[in-house]
C-alpha positions as CSV (number, residue, x, y, z in Angstrom):
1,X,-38.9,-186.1,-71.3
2,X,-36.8,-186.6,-68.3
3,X,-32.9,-184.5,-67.8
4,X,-31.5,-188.2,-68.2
5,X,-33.3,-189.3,-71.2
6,X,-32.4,-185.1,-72.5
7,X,-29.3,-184.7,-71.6
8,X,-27.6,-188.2,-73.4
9,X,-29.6,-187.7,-76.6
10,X,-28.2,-184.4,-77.1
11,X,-24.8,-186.2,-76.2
12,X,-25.0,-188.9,-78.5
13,X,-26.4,-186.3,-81.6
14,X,-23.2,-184.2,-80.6
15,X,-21.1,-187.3,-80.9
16,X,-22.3,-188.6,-84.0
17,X,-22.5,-185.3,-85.8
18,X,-18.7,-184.5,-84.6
19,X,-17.5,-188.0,-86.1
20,X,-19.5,-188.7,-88.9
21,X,-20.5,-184.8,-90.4
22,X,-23.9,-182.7,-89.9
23,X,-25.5,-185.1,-92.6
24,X,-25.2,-187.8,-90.2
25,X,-28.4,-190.1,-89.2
26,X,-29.8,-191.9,-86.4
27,X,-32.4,-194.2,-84.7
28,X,-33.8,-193.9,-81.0
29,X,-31.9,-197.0,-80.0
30,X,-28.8,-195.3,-80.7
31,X,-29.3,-193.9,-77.5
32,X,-28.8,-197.3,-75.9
33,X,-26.5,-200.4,-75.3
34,X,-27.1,-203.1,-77.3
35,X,-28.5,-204.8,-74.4
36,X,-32.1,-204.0,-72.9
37,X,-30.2,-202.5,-69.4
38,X,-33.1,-199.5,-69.1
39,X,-36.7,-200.7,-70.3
40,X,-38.1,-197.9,-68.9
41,X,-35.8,-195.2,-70.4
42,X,-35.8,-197.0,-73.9
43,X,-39.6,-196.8,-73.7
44,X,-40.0,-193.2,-73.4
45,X,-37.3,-192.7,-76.2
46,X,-39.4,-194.8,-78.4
47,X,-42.8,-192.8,-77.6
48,X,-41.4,-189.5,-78.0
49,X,-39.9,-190.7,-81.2
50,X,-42.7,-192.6,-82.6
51,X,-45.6,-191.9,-81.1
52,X,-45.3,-188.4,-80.2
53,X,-43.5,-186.9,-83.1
54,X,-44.5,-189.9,-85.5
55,X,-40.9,-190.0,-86.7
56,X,-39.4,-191.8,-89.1
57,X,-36.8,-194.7,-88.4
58,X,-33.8,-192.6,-89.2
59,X,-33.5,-188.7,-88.9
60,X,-30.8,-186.4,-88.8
61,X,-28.8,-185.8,-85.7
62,X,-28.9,-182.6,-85.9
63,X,-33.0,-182.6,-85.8
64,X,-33.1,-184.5,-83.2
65,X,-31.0,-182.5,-81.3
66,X,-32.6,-179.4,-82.0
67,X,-36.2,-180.9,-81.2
68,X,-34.7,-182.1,-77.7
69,X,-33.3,-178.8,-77.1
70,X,-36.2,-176.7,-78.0
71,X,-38.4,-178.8,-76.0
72,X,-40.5,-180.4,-78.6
């Protein structure tokens, strides 16, 4: 996974656990506009969430976050 594609899903977890609580969930478009502005970038969210890790739709922030930041 690329810095970019690292460093704004740790930034959106951080954001959505500090507003909504630690119980907080999330899909990988959460990481994205609402628009289609970065196929590419959307596409590598969505194979290291699906594909890679076989997650399911919505998981914890907090997972996620920990996943990205032990490299998994």
């Amino acid at each position: 996974m690329r810095a970019e594609l690292r460093a704004k899903i740790i930034t959106v977890c951080d954001n959505k656990i500090s507003s909504k609580g630690d119980n907080v969930g999330l899909s990988f478009y959460a990481f994205f506009a609402n628009k289609n502005d970065d196929p590419v970038l959307l596409m590598e969210a969505a194979t290291w969430w699906i594909e890679t890790h076989q997650l399911d739709h919505f998981e914890k922030a907090y997972k996620i976050k920990d996943m990205v930041l032990n490299n998994l």
